[in-house]
N, C-alpha and C positions, 0 to 999 in steps of 0.2 A: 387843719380843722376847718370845718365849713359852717359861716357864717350863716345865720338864720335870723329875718325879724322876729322879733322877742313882741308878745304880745302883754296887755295890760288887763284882759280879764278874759275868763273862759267859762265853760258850762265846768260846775263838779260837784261832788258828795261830801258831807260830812258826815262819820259814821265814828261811834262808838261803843259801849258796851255800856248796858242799864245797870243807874247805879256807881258809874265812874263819873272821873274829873274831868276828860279830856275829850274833844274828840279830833281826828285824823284826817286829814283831808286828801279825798282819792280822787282819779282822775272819774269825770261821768260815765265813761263806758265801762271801767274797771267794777270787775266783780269783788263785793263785800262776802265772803265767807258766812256773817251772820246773817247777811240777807233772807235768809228760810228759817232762821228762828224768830221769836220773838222777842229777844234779849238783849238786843240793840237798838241803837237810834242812827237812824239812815234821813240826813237832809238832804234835797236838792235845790239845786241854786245857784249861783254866780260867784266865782272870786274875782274880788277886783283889787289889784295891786297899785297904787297910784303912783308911784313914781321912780319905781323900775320894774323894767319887763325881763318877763320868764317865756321858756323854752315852750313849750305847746303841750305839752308830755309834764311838765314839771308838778311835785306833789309840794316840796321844801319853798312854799310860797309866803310871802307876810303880808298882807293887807287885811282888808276887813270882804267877811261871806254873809252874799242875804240868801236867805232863805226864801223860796218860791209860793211855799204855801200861805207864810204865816208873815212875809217881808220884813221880817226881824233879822238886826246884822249882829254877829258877834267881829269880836276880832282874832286874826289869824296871826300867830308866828311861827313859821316855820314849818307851815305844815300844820301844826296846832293849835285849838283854839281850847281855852283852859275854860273850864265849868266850874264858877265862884260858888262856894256855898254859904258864903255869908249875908249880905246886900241884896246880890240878885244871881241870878244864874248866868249871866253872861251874857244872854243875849239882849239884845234893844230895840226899840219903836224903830226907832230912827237914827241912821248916822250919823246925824248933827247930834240925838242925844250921846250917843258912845262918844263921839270925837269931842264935846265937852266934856265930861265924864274923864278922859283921857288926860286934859288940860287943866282938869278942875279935882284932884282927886278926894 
């Protein structure tokens, strides 16, 4: 098997369907299916994994994604980042607010 530096954040999407809980996290060049409808939600932006690195290609990521437009982060596990409908929608100002948030629940 061949060894590869594992990186700690990459360019990518979050995408999912209007009206769901979740959304997905695809690699930035990869094509979203809903992309030509209007019936999804397509972020772009940064994952950043903090304290272990993934393959370059990897979608099955856990850290926390900001968002480019809006620099709000949600958090990511495993590829998913869950959409609360209680509180708030999941995403945040600021990392320091999610990462209290996290600690403080």
């Amino acid at each position: 098997m061949e060894e590869f530096d594992g990186i700690y954040e990459k360019k990518a999407k979050l995408v999912g369907l209007k009206g769901g809980d979740k959304l997905c996290l695809i690699n930035f060049c990869d094509d979203w299916i809903h992309d030509h409808y209007e019936e999804s939600y397509i972020y772009y932006g940064r994952m950043y994994s903090p304290f272990e690195s993934f393959h370059p290609n990897a979608v099955h990521i856990s850290g926390y994604f900001r968002d480019d437009d809006s620099n709000a982060w949600i958090k990511v596990e495993n590829g998913i980042a869950r959409l609360a409908k209680e509180k708030y929608d999941g995403w945040w100002d600021s990392l320091e607010a999610l990462l209290k948030q996290e600690l403080n629940p």
